[in-house]
C-alpha positions in Angstrom: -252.2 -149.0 -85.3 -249.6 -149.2 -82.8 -247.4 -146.6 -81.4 -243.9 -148.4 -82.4 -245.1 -148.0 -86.1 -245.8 -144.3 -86.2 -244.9 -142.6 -82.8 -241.7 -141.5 -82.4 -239.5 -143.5 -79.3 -239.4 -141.8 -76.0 -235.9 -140.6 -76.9 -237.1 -138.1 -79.6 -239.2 -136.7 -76.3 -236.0 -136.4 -74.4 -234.1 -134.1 -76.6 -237.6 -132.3 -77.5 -237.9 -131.2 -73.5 -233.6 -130.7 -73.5 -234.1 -128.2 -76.6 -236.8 -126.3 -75.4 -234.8 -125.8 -71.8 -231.7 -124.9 -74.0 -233.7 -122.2 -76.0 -235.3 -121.1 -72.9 -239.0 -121.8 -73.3 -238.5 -124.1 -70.3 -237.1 -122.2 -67.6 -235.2 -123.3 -64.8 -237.3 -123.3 -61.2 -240.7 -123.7 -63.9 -242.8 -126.1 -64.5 -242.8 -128.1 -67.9 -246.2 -128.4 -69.6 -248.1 -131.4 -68.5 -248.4 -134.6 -70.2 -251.1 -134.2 -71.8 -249.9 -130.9 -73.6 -246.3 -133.0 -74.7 -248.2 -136.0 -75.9 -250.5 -133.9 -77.9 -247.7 -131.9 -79.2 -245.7 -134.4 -80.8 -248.4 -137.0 -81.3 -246.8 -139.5 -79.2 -248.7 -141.8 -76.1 -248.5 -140.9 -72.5 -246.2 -143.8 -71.7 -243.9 -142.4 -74.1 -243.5 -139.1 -72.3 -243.5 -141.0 -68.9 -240.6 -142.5 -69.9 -239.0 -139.6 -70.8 -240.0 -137.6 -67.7 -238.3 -140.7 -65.8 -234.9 -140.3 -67.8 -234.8 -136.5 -67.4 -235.7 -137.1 -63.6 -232.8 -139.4 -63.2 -230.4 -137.6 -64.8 -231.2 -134.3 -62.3 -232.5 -132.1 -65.4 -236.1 -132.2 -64.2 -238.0 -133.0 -61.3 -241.5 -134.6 -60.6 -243.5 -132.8 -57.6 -246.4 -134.7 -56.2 -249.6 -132.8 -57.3 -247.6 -130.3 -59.2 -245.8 -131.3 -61.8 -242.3 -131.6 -63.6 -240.0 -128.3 -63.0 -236.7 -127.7 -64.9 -233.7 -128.2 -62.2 -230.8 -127.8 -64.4 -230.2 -127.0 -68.3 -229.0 -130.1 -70.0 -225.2 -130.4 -71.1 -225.2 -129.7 -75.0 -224.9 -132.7 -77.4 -221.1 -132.2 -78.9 -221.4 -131.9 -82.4 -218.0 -130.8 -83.9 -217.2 -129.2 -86.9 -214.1 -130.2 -89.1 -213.2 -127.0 -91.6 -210.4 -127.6 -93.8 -209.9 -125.9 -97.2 -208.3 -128.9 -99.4 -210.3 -132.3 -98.5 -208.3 -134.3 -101.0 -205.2 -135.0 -98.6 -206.2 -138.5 -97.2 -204.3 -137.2 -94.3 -207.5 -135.4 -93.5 -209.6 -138.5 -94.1 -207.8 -140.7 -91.8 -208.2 -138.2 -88.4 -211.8 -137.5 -89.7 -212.3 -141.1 -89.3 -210.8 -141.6 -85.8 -212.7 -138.4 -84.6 -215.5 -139.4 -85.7 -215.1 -142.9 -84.1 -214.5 -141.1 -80.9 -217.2 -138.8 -80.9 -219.9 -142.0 -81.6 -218.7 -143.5 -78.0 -219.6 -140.6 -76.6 -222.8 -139.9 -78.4 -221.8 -136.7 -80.3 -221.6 -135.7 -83.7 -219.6 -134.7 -86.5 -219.9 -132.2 -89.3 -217.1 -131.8 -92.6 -216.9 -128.6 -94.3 -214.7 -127.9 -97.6 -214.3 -124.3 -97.8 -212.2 -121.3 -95.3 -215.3 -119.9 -93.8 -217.0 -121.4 -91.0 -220.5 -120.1 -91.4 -222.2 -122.7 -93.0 -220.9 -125.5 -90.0 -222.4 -122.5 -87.7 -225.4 -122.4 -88.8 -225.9 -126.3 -89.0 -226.1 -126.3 -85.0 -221.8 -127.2 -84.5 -220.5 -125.8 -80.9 -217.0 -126.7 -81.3 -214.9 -126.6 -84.2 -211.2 -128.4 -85.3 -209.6 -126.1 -88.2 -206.4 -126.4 -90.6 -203.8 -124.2 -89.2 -204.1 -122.2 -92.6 -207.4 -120.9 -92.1 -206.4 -119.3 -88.8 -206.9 -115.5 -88.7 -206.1 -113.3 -86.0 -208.3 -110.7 -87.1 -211.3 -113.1 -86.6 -212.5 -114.3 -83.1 -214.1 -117.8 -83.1 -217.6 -118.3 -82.1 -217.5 -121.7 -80.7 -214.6 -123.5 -78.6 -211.8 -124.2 -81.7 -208.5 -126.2 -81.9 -206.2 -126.4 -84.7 -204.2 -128.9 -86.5 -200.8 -128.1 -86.8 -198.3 -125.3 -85.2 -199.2 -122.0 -84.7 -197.2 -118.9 -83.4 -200.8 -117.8 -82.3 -202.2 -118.5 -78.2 -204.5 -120.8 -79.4 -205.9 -124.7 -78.7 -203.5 -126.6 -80.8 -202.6 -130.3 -82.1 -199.5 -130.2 -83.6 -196.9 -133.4 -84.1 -193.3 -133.0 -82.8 -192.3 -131.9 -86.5 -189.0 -130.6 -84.7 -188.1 -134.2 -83.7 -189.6 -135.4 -87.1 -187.7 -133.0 -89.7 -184.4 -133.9 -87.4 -184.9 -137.6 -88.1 -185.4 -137.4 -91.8 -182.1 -135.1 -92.0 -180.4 -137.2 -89.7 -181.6 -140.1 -92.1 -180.3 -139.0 -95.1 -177.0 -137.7 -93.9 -176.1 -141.2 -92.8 -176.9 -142.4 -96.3 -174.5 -139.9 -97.6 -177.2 -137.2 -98.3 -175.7 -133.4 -98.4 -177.4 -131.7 -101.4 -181.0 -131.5 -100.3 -184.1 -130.2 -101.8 -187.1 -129.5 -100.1 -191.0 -129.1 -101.6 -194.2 -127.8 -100.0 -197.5 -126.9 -101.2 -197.5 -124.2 -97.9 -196.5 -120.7 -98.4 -193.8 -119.9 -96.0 -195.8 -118.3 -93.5 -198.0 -121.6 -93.2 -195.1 -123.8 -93.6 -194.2 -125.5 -90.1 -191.9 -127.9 -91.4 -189.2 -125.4 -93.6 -187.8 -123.8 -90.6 -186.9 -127.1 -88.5 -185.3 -128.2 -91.7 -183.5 -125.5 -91.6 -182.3 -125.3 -87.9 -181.1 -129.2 -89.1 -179.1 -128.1 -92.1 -177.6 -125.3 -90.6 -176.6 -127.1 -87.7 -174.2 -128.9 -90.2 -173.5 -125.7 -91.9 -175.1 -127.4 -94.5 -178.4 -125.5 -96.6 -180.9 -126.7 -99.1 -179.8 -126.6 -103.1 -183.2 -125.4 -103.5 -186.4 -124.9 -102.6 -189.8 -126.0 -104.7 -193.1 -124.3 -104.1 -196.0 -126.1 -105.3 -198.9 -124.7 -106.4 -202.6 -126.5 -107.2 -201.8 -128.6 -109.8 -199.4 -131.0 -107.8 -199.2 -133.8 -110.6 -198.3 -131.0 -114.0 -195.9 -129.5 -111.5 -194.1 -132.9 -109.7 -192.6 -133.3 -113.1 -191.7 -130.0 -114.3 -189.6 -129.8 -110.5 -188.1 -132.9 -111.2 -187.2 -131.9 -114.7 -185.5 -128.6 -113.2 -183.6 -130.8 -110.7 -182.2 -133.5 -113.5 -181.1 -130.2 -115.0 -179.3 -128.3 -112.1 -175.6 -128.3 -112.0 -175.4 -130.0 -108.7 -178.5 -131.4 -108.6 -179.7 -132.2 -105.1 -179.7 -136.1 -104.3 -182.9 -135.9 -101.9 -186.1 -134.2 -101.7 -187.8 -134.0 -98.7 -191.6 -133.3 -98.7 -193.9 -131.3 -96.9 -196.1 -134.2 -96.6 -196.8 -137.8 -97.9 -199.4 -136.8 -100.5 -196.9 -134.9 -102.2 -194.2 -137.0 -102.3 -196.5 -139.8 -104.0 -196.9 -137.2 -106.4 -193.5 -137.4 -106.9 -192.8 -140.5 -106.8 -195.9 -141.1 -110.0 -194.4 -138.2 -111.7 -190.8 -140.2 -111.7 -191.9 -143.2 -112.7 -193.8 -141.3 -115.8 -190.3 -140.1 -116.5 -188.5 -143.3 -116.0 -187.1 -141.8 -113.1 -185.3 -143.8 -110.6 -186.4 -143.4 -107.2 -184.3 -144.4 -105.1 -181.6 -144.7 -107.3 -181.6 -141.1 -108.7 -183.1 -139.8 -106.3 -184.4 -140.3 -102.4 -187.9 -138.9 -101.8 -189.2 -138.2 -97.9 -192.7 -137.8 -97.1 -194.1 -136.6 -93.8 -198.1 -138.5 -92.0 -197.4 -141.9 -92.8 -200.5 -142.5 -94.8 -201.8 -145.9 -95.4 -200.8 -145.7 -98.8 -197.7 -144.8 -98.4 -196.6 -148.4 -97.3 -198.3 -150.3 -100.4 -196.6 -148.2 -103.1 -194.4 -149.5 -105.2 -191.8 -148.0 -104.0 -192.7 -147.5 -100.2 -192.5 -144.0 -98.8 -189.5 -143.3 -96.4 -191.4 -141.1 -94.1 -192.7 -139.5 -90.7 -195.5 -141.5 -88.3 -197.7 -140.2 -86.1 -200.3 -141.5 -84.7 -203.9 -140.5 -85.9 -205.6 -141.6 -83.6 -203.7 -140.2 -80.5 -204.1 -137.2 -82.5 -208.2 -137.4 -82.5 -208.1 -138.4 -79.1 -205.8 -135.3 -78.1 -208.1 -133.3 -79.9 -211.3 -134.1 -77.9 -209.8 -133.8 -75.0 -209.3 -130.5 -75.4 -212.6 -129.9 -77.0 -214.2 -131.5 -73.4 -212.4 -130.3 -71.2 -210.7 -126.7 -71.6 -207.7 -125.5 -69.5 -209.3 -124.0 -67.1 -207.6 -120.6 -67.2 -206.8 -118.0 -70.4 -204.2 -119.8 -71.7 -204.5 -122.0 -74.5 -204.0 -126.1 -74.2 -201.3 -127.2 -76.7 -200.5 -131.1 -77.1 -198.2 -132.7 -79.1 -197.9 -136.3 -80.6 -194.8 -138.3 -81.0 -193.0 -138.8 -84.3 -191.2 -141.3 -85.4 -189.2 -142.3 -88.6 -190.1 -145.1 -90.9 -187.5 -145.8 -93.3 -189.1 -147.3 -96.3 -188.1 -147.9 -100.1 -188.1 -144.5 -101.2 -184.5 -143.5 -99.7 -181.4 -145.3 -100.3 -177.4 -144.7 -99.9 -175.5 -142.7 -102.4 -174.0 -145.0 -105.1 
């Protein structure tokens, strides 16, 4: 039988001798078992391990004395397999920067791991050494085990991605007061402390010594409780004429729980998203919303994750925003 149907390729090899230098049963200034030992180990032939004692040579981990043997030079640079925590993974919002970073991590030969949940055990334990988190699951009592940066704004010193929602909340009110806009609602599924958006809305409003008519929490049931808020706002005395969303996936819960209730959007009412998700441009009615780029975002994020600031302080990037004006808002008739 040959070796390519049941020996494993030279590679395997490779990371076996990195992972026993990483654990530290290969020391540096040691010698490496011979070949004979390796090949026996893992059941593999002696070209295969010469092949993988000429990588590891080449790249400076190992090298081969004359009469001696192999001896560990350097310990090997970790694979980088990142861990993506988030507590909610229904948002496509999350789906779409998995998918860039895990596009980015294939060029470079590293990995990536998703995890549902707040705790960050279970992605320890399954070998991760860094980790990308939700801003929600941050905890200041807690000190991370592996390099971590966050998604979204943080009053924290931390590693941070965060998209200039300033800019972005100051376009959407900026939007909607040139359609005639001043009695605006706003809805997020964030409790305050967590919401990054509320305050920059505010700051915009007040600017105008204008304020919002009110203020919807939502809760995990978006679809049940789209409706009932829009039933409360068809009922208010001076109903607000815009609702501005904490993010995309909520206004398309919206914008399905109006046309359930044969209400008009536009017409009734102008709905703002924030992400620009793919789906928000093949609605029916098209969300009016914030862009940034995923994929700038993935690639900010791994650059962090590869190369750290150098010093105590944190790195903190942001991303551009920019408004799309889609179906979804319209001028006061």
């Amino acid at each position: 039988m040959t070796e390519k149907s049941f020996v494993p390729k030279y590679e395997t090899v490779v990371e076996f001798i990195k992972n026993q230098i990483h654990s530290g049963v290969y020391r540096v200034g040691e010698l490496i078992p011979g070949e004979r030992i390796i090949a026996e180990t893992l059941s593999v032939s002696r070209p295969s391990i010469k092949r993988a004692i000429k990588e590891l040579e080449s790249a400076g981990i190992i090298e081969c004395l004359p009469s001696q043997g192999s001896v560990v030079r350097k310990v090997p640079e970790s694979k980088l397999i990142v861990g993506y925590l988030i507590d909610d993974l229904q948002d496509p919002f999350h789906m779409e920067l998995i998918r860039e970073l895990d596009f980015l991590l294939h060029e470079i030969n590293g990995g990536l791991i998703v995890a549902q949940g707040r705790e960050d055990t279970r992605l320890l334990s399954m070998g991760i050494n860094r980790l990308v988190k939700h801003h929600t699951l941050f905890n200041e009592s807690v000190s991370e085990k592996v390099m971590t940066v966050y998604i979204g704004n943080l009053p924290a010193k931390v590693n941070m991605v965060v998209s200039d929602i300033k800019s972005g909340m100051e376009m959407i009110y900026n939007h909607l007061k040139s359609l005639g806009h001043e009695r605006i609602a706003y809805a997020s599924p964030m409790q305050k402390k967590y919401d990054i958006q509320y305050p920059y809305l505010f700051e915009a409003l007040k600017k105008d010594k204008n304020k919002l008519v009110a203020h919807f929490p939502i809760g995990p049931h978006e679809e049940q409780q789209c409706e009932s808020i829009l039933k409360k706002i068809k009922n208010l005395k001076n109903r607000p004429t815009a609702l501005v969303c904490y993010n995309d996936w909520l206004a398309i819960s919206f914008i399905e729980a109006a046309k359930a209730m044969r209400l008009d959007i536009p017409g009734e009412l102008s709905l703002t998203g924030y992400d620009d998700l793919y789906m928000s441009s093949v609605l029916q009615v098209a969300l009016t919303t914030i862009r940034f780029s995923r994929s700038e975002t993935a690639r900010k994020i791994i650059d962090i994750l590869l190369k750290p600031s150098g010093t105590n302080e944190p790195r903190i990037e942001t991303v551009e925003t920019n408004l799309i004006v889609r179906e979804s808002t319209a001028r006061i008739k």
